[in-house]
C-alpha positions in Angstrom: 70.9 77.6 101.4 73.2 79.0 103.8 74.8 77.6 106.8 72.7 78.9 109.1 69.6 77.1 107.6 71.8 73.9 107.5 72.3 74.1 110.9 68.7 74.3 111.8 67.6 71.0 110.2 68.5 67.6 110.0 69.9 66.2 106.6 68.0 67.4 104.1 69.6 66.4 100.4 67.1 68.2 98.6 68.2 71.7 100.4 71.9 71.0 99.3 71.3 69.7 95.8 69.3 73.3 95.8 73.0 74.7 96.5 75.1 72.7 93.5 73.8 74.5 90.1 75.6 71.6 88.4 73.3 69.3 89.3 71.1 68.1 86.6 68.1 66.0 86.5 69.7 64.2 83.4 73.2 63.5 84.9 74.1 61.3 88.1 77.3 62.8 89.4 79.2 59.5 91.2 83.1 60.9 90.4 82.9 63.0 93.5 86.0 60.6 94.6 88.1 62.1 91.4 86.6 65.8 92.4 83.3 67.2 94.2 80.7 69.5 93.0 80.8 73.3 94.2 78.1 75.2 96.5 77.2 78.3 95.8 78.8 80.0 98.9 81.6 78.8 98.0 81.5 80.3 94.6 80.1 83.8 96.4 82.8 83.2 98.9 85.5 83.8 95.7 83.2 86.1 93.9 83.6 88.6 96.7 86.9 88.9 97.1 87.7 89.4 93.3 84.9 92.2 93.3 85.5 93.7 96.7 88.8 93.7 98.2 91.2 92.0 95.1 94.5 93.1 96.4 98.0 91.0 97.2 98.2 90.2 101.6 100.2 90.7 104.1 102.6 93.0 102.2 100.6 96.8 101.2 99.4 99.1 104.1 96.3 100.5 102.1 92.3 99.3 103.1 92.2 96.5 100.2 95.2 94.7 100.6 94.5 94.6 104.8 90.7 93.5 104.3 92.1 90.8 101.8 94.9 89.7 104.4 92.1 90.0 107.6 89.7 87.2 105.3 93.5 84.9 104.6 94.7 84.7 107.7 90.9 83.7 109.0 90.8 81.0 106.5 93.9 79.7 107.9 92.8 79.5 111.1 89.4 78.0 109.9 91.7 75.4 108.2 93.7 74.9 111.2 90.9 74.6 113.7 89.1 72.0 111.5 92.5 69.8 111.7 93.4 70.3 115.0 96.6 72.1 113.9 97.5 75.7 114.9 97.9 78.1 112.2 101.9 78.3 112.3 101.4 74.6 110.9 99.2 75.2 108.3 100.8 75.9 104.5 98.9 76.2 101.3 99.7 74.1 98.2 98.0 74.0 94.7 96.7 70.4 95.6 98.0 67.0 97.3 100.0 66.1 94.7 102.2 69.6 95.5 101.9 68.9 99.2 103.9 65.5 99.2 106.5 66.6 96.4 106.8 69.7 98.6 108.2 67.1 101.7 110.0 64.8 99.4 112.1 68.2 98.8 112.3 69.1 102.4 113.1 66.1 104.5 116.8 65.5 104.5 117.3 61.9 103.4 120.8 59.9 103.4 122.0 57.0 101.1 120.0 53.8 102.9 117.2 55.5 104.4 113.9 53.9 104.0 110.7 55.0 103.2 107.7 52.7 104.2 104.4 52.6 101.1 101.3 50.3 100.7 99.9 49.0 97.5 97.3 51.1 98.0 99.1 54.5 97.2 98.2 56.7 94.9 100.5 57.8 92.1 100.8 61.3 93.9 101.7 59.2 97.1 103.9 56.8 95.0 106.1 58.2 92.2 107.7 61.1 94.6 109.6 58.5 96.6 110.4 56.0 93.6 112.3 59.1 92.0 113.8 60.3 95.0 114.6 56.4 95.7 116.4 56.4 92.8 118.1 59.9 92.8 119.8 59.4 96.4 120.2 55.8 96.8 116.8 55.2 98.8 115.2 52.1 100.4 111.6 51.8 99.1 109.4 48.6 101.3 106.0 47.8 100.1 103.6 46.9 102.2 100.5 44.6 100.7 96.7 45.1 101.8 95.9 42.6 99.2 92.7 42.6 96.8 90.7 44.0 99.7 92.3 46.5 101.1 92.5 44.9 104.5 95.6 46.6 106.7 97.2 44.1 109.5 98.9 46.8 111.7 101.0 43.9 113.8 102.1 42.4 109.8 102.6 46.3 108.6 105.2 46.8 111.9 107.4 44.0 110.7 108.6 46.7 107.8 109.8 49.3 109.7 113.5 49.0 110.5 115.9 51.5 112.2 116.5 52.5 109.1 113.1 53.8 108.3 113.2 57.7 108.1 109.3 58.1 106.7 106.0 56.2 106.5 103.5 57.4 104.0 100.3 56.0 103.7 96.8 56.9 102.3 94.3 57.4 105.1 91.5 56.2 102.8 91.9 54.4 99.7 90.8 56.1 96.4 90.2 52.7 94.4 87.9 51.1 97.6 87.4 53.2 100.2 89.2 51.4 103.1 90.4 53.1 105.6 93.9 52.8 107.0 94.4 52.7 110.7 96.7 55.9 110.5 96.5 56.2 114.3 97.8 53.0 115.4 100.4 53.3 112.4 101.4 57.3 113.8 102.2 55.9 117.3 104.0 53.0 115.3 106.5 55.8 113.8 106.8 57.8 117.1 108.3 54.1 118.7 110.4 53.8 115.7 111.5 57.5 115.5 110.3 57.8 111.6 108.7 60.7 110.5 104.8 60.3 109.5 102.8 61.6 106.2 99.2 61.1 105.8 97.8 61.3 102.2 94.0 62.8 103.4 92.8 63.7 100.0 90.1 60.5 100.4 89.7 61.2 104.4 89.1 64.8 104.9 85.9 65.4 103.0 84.4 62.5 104.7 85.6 62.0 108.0 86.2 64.0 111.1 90.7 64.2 111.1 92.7 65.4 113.7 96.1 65.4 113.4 96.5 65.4 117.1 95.2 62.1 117.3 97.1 60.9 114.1 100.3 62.1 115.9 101.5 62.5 112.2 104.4 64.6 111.0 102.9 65.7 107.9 98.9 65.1 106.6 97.7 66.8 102.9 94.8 66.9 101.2 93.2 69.3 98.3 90.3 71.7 98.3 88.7 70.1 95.5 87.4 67.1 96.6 85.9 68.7 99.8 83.3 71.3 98.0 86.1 73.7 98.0 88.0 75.3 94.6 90.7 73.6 92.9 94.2 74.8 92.9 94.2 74.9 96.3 96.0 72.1 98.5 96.7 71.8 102.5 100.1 71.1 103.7 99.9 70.1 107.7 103.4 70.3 109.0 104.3 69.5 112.8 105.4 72.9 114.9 108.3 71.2 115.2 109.7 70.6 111.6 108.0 74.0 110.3 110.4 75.5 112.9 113.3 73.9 112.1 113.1 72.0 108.9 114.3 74.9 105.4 111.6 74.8 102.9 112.0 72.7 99.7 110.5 75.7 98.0 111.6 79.2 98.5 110.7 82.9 97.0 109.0 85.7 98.4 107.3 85.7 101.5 109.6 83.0 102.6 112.7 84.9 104.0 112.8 88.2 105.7 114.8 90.3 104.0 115.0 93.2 106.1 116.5 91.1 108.8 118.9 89.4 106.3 122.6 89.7 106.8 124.3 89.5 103.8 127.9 91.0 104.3 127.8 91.7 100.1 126.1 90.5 96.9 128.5 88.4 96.0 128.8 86.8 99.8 124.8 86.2 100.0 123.6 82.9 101.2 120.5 81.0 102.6 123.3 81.2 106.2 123.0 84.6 106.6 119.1 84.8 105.8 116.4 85.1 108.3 112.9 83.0 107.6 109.7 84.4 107.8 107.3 83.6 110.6 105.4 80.8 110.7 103.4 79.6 108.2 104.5 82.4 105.8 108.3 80.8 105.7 106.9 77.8 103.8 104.3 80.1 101.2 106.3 80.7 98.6 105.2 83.8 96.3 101.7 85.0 96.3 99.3 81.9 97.9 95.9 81.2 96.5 94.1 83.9 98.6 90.7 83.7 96.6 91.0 79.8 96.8 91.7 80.4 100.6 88.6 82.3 100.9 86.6 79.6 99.2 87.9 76.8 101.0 87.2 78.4 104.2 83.5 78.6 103.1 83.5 75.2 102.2 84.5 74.2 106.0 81.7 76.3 107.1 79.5 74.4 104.7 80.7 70.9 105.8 80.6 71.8 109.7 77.3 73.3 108.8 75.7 70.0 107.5 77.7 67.9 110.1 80.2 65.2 109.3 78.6 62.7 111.6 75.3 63.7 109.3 77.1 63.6 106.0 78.6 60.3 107.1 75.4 58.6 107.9 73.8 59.6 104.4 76.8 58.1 102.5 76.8 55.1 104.4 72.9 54.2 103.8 73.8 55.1 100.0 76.6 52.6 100.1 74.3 49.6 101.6 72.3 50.0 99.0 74.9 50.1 96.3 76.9 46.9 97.6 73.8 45.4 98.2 72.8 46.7 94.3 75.6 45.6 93.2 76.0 42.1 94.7 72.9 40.6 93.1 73.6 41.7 89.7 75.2 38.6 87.5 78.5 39.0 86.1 79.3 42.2 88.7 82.7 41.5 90.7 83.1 43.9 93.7 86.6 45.1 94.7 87.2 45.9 98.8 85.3 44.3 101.6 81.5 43.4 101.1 81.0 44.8 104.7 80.3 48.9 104.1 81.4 49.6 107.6 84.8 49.0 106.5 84.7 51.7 103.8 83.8 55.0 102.8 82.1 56.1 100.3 83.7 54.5 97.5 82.5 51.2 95.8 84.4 50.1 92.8 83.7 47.1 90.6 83.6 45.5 87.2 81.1 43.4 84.6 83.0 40.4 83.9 84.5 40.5 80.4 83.8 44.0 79.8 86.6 46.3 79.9 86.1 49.3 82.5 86.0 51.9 79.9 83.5 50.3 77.6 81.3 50.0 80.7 81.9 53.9 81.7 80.9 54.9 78.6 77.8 53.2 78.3 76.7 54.5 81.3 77.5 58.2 80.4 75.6 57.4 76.8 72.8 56.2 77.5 72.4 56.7 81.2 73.8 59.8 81.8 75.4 58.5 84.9 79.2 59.9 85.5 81.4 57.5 87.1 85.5 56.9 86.8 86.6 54.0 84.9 90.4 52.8 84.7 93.4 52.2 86.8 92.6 55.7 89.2 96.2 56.7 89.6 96.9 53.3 91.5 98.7 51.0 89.5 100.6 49.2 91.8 97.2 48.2 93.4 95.7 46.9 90.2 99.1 45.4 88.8 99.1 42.7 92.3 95.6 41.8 92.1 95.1 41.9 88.4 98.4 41.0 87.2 101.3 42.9 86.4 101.1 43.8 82.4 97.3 43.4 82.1 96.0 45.4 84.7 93.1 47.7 83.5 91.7 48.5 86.3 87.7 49.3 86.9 84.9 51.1 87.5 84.3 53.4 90.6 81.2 55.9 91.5 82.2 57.5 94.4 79.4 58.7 97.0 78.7 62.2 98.7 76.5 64.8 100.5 74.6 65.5 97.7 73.7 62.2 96.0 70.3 60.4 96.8 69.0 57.2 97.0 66.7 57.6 93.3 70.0 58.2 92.1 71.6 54.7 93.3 68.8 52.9 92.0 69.2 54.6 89.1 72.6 54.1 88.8 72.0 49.9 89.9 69.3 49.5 87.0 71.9 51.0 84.7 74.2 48.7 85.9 71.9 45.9 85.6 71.0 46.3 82.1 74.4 47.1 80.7 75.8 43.8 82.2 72.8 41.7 80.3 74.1 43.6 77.7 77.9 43.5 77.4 78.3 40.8 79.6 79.6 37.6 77.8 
């Protein structure tokens, strides 16, 4: 269905599953946490572009390659507009992961400065600033939201320090679904001077985000976990520092070489070189334009439904899940019991069954998908589990296109592999 017919009903799952060819009457997709199904415009949105006007953008002066760079530079401002960002501040990445390496190798840190994590971090949020920590002598303090995710924004302020150059946080939690009060914590940083990064892979596809109202320095998140392709990633980065800050990555597109000053070959430098405009000076080489082109449609597909809409459907899913889940013996919930408090994530384990045992049971002979380990959050599972026997657990993550006959089916499943493994 088109957006158009979206827009002209309310929430209709059965008209959207009719848009995901993946979907199966044999499978129950609950990994949309991990990565989301593609619709079908966004496919066509991709399809087009490789059979219509494939060409390189903002570089030839022939029809293709100025059709191809009219349909980028829209996407960016779709991108933008659905932020709250302007297009100069908007820079595509492969994925999140790029996104936050790409400021670990921009912002200019000095022997002592301090970055501010949770527990809650993601490896992609995590392992950038331990081996920059370690590389230039780097302050690393850990902030604890304990087993349930819970975030005490007076107890978090007590970390930062004058010494604090950058926060980074997850706005939603991949392992639970919290969310992170990123706006309280963004005005904490502009009283502290610190710069701000929001890790959004979890929040964006869900959630309404503005980085206006975040006041944050620097927000990512990836195309694939929002109906859009993958290798494409969003890097939000304040007017401010894309204007003065020089790009941890450079190549072409990225400096203006026919206003560069270079006195000789062997004198040339980055001093005498002039950056491209905004937002080309921080795309280096040839960006993801078919990507661009399908995440764009996957905006119009998201606005389309509605994210108030979308929001409403996950959160009746996820009362029935917790509730599901909570009155099956052996079953230990992870995260607060009350679903307001989270988003479309519920995670869990059968007691004395190891996570993966109980994932593959339910692929087997269920033929429900779900994620079962330590999701890329180890220091999470190592304080609540224990450090050295952490395994993690099980999590189905919810979205736009799951239905209630598939929690229940998912719940039974449950049910019958915890009589069964349970012990």
């Amino acid at each position: 269905m088109d957006s158009a017919g979206l827009k002209e009903q309310s929430f209709d799952v059965e008209a959207i599953r009719a848009d995901f060819p993946t979907i199966t009457p044999d499978q129950v997709y609950l990994d949309s946490v991990a990565s989301s199904l593609t619709p079908l415009p966004v496919v066509e949105a991709m399809t087009e572009y490789y059979l219509r006007f494939r060409a390189n953008i903002h570089r030839g002066t022939y029809d293709l390659s100025m059709r191809a760079s009219e349909r980028f530079d829209e996407a960016i401002r779709t991108i933008a507009r659905f932020l709250g960002a302007m297009p100069e501040e908007v820079v595509l990445t492969q994925n999140t992961t790029h996104s936050i390496n790409l400021v670990a190798h921009t912002v200019d840190f000095q022997p002592g400065d301090e970055i501010v994590l949770s527990n809650l971090e993601h490896t992609s949020n995590m392992a950038p600033w331990v081996r920059l920590a370690q590389a230039k002598g780097l302050v690393l303090r850990w902030y604890s939201a304990g087993r349930d995710g819970a975030f005490d924004v007076e107890e978090f302020s007590r970390l930062l320090t004058p010494r604090t150059k950058l926060v980074t946080l997850t706005h939603i939690s991949n392992v639970l679904g919290t969310i992170v009060p990123v706006a309280e914590i963004g005005r904490l940083c502009r009283e502290h001077g610190a710069l701000f990064l929001v890790d959004a892979a979890q929040s964006v596809p869900h959630v309404p985000v503005d980085v206006r109202a975040i006041d944050c320095d620097f927000l990512a998140f990836s195309g694939h976990k929002m109906l859009g392709p993958t290798g494409i990633g969003v890097l939000y980065i304040r007017l401010r520092h894309a204007m003065e800050m020089t790009p941890g990555m450079l190549g072409g597109g990225t400096i203006d070489t026919a206003a560069c000053e270079c006195p000789s070959l062997e004198e040339c430098s980055l001093e005498y070189c002039s950056y491209s405009e905004l937002p080309l000076k921080w795309q280096a080489g040839t960006p993801p334009i078919a990507e661009a082109l399908g995440l764009r449609a996957a905006i119009d597909y998201l606005e389309a439904v509605g994210l108030d809409r979308l929001a409403a459907h996950e959160h009746g899913l996820m009362r029935r899940l917790l509730d599901g889940l909570g009155g099956i013996p052996g079953v230990e919930l992870y995260g607060p019991a009350d679903p307001d408090l989270r988003v479309g994530i519920v995670s869990f384990n059968i007691r004395g069954v190891p996570p993966e045992e109980i994932g593959r049971v339910l692929d087997e002979r269920y033929g429900v998908a779900v994620r079962a380990g330590q999701h890329c959050a180890v220091n999470y599972f190592n304080e609540v589990q224990g450090v050295g026997s952490a395994t993690g657990n099980v999590r189905a993550g919810l979205y736009l296109y799951n239905t209630a006959a598939e929690i229940d089916r998912f719940l039974e499943a449950v049910d019958t592999t915890a009589g069964a493994l349970a012990r």
